[in-house]
N, CA, C and O of each residue as an XYZ file, in Angstrom:
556
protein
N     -96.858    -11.381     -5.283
C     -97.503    -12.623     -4.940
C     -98.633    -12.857     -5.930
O     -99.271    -11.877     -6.315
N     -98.892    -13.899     -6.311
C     -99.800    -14.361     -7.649
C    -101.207    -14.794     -6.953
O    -101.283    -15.641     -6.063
N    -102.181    -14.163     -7.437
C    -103.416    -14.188     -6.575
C    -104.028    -15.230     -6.657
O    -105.213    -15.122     -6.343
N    -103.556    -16.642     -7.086
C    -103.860    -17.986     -6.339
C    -102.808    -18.002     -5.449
O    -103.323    -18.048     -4.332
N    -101.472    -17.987     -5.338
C    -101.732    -18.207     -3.663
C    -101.951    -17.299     -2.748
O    -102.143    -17.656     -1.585
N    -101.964    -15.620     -3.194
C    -102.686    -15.359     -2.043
C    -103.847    -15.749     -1.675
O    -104.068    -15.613     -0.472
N    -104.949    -16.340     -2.519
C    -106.215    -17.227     -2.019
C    -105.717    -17.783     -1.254
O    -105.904    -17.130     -0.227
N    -104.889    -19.026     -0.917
C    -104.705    -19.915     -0.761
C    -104.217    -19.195      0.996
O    -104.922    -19.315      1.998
N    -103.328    -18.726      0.959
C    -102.992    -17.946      2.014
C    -104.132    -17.739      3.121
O    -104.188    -18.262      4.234
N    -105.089    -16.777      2.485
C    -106.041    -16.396      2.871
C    -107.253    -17.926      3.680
O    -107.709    -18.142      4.803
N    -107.323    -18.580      2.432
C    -108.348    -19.807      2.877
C    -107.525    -20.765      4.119
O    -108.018    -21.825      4.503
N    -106.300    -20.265      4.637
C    -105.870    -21.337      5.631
C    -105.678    -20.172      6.816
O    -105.407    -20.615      7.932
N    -105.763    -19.121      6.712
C    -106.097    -18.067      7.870
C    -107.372    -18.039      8.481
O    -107.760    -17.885      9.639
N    -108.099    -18.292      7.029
C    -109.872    -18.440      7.274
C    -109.884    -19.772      8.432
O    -109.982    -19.517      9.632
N    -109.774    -21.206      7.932
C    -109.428    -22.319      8.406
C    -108.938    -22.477     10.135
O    -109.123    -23.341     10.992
N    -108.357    -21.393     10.107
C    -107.166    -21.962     11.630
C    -107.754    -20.471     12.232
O    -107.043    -19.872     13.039
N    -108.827    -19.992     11.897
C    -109.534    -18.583     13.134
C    -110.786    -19.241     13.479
O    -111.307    -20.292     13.106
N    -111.157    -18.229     14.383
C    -112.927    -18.100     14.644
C    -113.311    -16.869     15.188
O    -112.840    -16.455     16.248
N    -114.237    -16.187     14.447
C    -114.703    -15.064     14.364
C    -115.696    -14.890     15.867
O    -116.102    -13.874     16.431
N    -115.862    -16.369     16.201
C    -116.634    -16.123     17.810
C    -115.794    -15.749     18.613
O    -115.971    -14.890     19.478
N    -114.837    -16.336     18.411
C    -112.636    -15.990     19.260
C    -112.345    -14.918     19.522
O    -111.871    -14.578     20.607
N    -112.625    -14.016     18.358
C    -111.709    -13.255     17.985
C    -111.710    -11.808     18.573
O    -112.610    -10.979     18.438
N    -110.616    -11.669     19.202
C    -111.030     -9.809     19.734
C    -109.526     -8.956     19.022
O    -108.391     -9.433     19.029
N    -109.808     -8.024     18.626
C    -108.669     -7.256     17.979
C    -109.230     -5.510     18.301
O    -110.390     -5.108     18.203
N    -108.244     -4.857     18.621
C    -108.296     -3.739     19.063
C    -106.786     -3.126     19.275
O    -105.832     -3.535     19.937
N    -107.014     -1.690     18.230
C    -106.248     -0.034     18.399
C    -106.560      0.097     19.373
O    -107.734     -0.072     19.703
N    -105.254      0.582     20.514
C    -105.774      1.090     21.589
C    -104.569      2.357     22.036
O    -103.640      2.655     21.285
N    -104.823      3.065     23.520
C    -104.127      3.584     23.708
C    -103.647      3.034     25.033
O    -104.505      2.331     25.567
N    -102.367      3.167     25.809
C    -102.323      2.787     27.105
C    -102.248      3.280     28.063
O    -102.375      4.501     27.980
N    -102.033      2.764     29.373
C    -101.626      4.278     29.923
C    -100.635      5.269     30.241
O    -100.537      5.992     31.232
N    -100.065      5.186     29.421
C     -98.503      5.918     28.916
C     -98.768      6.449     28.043
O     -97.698      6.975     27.736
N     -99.966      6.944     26.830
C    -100.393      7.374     26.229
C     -99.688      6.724     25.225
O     -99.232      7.551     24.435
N     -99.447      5.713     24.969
C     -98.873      5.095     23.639
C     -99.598      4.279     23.221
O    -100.324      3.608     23.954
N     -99.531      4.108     21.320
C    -100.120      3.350     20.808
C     -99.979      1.715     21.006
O     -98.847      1.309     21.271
N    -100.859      0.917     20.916
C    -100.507     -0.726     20.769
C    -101.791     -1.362     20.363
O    -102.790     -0.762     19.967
N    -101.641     -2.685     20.511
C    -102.560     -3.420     19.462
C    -102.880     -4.155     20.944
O    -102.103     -4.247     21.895
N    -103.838     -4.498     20.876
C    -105.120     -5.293     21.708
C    -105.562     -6.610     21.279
O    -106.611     -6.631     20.636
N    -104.963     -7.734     21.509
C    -105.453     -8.703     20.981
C    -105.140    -10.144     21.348
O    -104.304    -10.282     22.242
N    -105.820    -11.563     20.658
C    -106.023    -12.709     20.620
C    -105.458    -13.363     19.517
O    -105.421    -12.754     18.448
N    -104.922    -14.732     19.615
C    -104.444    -14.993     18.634
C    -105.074    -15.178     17.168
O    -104.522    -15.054     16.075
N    -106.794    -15.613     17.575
C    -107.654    -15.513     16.652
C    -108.160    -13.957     15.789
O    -108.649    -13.870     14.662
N    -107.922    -13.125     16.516
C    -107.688    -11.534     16.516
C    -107.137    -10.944     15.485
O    -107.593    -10.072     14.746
N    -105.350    -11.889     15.483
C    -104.517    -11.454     14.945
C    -104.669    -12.056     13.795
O    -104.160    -11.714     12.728
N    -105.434    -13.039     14.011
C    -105.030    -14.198     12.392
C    -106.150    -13.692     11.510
O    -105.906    -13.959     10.334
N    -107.524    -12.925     11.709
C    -108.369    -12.449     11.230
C    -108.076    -10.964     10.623
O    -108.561    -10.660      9.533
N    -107.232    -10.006     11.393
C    -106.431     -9.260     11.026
C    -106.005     -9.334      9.950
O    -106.287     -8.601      9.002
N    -105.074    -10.479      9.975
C    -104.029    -10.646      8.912
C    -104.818    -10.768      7.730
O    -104.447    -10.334      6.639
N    -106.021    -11.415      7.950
C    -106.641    -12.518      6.670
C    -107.307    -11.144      6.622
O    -107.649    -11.328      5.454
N    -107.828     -9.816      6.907
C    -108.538     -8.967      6.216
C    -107.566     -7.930      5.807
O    -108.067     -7.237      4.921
N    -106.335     -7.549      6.122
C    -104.962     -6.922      5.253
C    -104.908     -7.566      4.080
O    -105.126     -6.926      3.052
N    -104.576     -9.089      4.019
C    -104.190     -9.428      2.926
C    -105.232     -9.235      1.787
O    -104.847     -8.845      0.684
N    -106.397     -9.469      2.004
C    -107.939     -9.354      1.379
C    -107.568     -8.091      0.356
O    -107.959     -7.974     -0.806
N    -106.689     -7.154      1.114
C    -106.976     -5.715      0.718
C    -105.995     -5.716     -0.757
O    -105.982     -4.788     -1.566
N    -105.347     -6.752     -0.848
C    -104.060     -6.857     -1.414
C    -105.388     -6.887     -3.352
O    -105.547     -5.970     -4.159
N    -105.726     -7.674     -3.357
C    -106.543     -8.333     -4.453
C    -107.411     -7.038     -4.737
O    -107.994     -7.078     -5.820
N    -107.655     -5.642     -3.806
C    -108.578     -5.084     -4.298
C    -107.616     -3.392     -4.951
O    -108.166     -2.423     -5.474
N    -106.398     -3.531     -4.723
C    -105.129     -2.781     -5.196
C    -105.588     -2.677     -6.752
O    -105.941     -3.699     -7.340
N    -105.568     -1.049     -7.589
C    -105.489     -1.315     -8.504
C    -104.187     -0.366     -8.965
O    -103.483      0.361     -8.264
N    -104.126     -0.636    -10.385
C    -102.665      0.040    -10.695
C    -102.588      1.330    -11.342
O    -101.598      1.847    -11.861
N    -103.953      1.855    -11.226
C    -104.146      3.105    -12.274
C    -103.700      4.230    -10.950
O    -104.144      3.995     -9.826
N    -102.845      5.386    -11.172
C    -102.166      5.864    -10.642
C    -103.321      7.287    -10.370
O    -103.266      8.296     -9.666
N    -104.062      6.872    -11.079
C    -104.933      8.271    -11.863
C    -105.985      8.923    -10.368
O    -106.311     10.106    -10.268
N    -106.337      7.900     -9.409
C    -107.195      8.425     -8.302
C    -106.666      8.563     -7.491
O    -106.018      7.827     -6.747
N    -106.963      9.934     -7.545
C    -106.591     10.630     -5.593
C    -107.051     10.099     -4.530
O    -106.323     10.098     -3.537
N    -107.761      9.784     -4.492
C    -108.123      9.467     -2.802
C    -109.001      7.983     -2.793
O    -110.108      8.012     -2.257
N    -108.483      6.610     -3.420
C    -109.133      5.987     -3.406
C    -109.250      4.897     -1.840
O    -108.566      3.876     -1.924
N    -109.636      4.983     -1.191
C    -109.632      4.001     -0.472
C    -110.364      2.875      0.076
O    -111.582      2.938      0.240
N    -109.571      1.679      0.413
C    -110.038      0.344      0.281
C    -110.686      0.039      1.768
O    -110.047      0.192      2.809
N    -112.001     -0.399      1.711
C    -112.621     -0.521      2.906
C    -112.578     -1.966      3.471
O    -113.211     -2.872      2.930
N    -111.775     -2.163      4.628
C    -111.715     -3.743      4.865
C    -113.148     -3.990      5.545
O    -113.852     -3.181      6.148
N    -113.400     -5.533      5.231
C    -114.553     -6.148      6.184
C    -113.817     -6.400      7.507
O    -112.702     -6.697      7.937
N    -115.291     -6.062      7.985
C    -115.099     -6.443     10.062
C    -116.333     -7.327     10.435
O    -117.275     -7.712      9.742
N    -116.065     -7.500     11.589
C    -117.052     -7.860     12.268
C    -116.763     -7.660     13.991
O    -115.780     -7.119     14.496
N    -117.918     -8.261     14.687
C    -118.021     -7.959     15.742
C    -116.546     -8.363     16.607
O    -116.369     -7.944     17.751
N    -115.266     -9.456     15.707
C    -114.043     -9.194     16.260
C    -113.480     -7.737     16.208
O    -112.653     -7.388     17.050
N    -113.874     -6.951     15.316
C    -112.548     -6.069     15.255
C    -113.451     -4.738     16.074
O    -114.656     -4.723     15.823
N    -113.089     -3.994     16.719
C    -113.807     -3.503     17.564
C    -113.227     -1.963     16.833
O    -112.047     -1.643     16.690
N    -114.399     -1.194     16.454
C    -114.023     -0.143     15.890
C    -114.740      0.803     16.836
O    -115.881      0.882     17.291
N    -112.832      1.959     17.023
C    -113.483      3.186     17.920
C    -112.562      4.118     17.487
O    -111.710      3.847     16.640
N    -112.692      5.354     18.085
C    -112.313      6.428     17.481
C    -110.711      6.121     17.025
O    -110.294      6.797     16.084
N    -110.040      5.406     17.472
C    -108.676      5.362     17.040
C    -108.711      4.465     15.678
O    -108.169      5.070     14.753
N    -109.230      3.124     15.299
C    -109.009      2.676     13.974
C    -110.318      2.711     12.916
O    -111.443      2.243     13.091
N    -109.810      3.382     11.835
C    -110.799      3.387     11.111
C    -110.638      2.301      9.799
O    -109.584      2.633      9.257
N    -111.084      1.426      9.236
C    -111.185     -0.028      8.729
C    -110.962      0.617      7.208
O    -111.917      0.512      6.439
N    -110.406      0.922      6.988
C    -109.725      1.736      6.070
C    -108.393      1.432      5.608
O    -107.539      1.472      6.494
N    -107.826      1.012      3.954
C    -106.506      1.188      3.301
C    -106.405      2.232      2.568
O    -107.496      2.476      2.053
N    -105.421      3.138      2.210
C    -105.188      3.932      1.506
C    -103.863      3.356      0.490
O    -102.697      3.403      0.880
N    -104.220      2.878     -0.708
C    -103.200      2.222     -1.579
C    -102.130      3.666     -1.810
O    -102.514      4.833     -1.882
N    -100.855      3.213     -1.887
C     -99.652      3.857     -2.194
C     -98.855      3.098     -3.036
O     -98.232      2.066     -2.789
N     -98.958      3.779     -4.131
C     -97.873      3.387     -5.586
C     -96.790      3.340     -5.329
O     -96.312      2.997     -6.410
N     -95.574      3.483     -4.317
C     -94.313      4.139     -4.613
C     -93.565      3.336     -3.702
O     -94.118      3.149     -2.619
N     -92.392      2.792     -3.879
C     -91.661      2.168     -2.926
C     -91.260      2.931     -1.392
O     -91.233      4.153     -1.247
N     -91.028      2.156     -0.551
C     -90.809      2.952      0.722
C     -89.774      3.994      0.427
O     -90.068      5.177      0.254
N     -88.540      3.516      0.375
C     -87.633      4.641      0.314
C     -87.762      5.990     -0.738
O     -86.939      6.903     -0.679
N     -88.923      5.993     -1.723
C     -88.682      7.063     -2.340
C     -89.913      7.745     -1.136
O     -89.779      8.961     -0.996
N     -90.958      7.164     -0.359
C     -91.424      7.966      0.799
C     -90.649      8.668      1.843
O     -90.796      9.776      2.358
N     -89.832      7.776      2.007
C     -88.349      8.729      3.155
C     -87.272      9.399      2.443
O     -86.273      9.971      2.880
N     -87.803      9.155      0.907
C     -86.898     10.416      0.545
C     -87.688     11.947      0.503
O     -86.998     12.922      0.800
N     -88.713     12.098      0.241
C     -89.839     12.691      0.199
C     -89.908     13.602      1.801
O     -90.012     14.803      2.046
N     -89.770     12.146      2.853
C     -89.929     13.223      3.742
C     -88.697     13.594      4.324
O     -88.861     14.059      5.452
N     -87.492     13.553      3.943
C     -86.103     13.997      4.390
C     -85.764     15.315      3.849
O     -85.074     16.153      4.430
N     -86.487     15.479      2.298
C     -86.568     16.606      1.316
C     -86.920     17.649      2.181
O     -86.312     18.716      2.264
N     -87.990     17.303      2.876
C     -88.657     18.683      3.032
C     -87.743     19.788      4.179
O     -87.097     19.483      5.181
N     -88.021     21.255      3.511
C     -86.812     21.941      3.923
C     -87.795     22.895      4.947
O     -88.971     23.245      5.043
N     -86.311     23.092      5.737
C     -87.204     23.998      7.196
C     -87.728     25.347      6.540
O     -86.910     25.980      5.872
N     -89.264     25.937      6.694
C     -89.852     27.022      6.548
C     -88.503     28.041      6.739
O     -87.541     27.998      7.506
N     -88.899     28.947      5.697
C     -87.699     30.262      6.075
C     -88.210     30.967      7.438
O     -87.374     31.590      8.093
N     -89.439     30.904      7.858
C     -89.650     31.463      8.857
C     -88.694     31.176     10.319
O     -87.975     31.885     11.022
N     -89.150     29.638     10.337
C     -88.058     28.955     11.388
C     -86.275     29.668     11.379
O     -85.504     29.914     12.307
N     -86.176     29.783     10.240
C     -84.481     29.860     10.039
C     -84.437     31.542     10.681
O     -83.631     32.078     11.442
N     -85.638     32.050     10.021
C     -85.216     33.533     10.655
C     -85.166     33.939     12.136
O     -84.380     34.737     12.647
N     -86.259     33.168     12.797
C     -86.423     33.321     14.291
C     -85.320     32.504     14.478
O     -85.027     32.828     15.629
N     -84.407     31.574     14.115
C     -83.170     30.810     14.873
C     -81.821     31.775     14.508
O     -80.845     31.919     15.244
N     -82.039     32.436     13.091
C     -80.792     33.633     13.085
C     -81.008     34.574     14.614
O     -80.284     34.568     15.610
N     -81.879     35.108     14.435
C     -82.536     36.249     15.877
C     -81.922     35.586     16.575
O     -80.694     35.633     16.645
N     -82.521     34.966     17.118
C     -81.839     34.276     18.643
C     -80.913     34.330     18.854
O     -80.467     34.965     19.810
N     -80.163     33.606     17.946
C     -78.500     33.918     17.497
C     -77.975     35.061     18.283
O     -77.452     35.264     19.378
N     -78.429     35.853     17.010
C     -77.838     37.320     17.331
C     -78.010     37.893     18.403
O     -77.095     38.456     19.003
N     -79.384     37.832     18.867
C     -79.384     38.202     20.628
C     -78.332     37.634     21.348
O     -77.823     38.607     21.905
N     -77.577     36.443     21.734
C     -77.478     35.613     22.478
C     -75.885     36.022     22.126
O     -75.069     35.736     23.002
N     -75.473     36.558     21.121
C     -74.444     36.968     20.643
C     -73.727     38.174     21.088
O     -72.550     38.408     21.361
N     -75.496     39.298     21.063
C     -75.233     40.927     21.401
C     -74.961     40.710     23.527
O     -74.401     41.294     24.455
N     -75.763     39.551     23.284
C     -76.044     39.099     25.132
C     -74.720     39.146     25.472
O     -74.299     40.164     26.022
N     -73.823     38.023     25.195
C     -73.008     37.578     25.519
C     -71.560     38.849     25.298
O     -70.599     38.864     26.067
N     -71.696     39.699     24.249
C     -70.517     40.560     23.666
C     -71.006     42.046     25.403
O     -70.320     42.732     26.162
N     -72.304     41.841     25.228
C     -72.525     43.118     26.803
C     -71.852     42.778     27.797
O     -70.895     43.371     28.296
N     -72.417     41.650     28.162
C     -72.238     40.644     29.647
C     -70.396     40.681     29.792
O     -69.976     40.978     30.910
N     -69.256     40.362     28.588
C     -68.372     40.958     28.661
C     -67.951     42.016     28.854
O     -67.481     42.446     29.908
N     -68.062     42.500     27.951
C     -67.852     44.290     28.367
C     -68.068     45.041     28.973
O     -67.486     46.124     29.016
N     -69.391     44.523     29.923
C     -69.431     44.855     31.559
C     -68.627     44.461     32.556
O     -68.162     45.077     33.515
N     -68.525     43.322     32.190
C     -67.177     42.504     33.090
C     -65.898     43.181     32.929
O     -65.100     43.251     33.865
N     -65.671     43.680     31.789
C     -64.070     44.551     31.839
C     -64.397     45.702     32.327
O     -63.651     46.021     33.252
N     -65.378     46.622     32.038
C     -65.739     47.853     32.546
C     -65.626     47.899     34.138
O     -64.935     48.674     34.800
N     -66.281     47.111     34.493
C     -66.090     46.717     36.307
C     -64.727     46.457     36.801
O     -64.191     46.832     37.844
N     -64.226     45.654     35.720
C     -62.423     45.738     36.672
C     -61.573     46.916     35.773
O     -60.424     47.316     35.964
N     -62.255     47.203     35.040
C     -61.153     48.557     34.770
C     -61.531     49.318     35.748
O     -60.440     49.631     36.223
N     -62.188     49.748     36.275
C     -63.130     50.688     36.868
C     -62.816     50.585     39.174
O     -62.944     51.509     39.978
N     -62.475     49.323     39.406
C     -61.994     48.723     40.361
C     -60.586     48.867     40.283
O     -60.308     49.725     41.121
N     -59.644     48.519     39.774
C     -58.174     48.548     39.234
C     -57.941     49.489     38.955
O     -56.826     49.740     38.498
């Protein structure tokens, strides 16, 4: 997107909110699940401080930990769950879900799931061979 019209974008989000309106809130419920808390003025102020974040993106690959601090105000209600914070990411989505599909189970895991195995194996080869022992033994 070419950063006149994301201005432009932006100046008609500005236009059609009000920051006296506006309530926006991370929350939790009581199902312990995440959701969003909000007003339509909420959401449109939201939007207009995401996109904000877009213009402050830079392309140098070179910083670790740069992150982009959005403006708030007394709409966006900050508590321990959202912190007003972007963390820019260079990389298209799918090479992120390739990244995390890569990652391979600890050898540790594999060894405690062989074990088990084999118990459940030695379990099962006894639990027989008691069972024939008893009717040979009856018969």
């Amino acid at each position: 997107m070419k950063e006149e019209d994301l201005n432009k974008v932006i100046d008609i989000l500005e236009q059609n909110s009000s920051e006296e309106d506006a309530y926006f809130e991370f929350t939790y419920g009581n199902d312990d699940f995440f959701h969003v808390k909000s007003n339509k003025d909420g959401i449109v102020l939201f939007s207009k401080e995401i996109l904000k974040t877009i213009s402050s993106f830079s392309n140098t690959h070179n910083i670790e930990r740069n992150y982009i601090k959005m403006n708030s105000s007394i709409w966006l209600r900050n508590d321990n769950i959202f912190a007003p914070f972007v963390e820019p990411v260079y990389v298209k989505r799918k090479d992120i879900e390739l990244s995390n599909t890569e990652e391979k189970q600890p050898w540790k895991d594999k060894i405690v799931l062989i074990i088990l195995v084999l118990v459940l194996i030695i379990f099962v080869i006894g639990f027989i061979t008691g069972i024939v022992q008893i009717f040979h033994r009856i018969f």
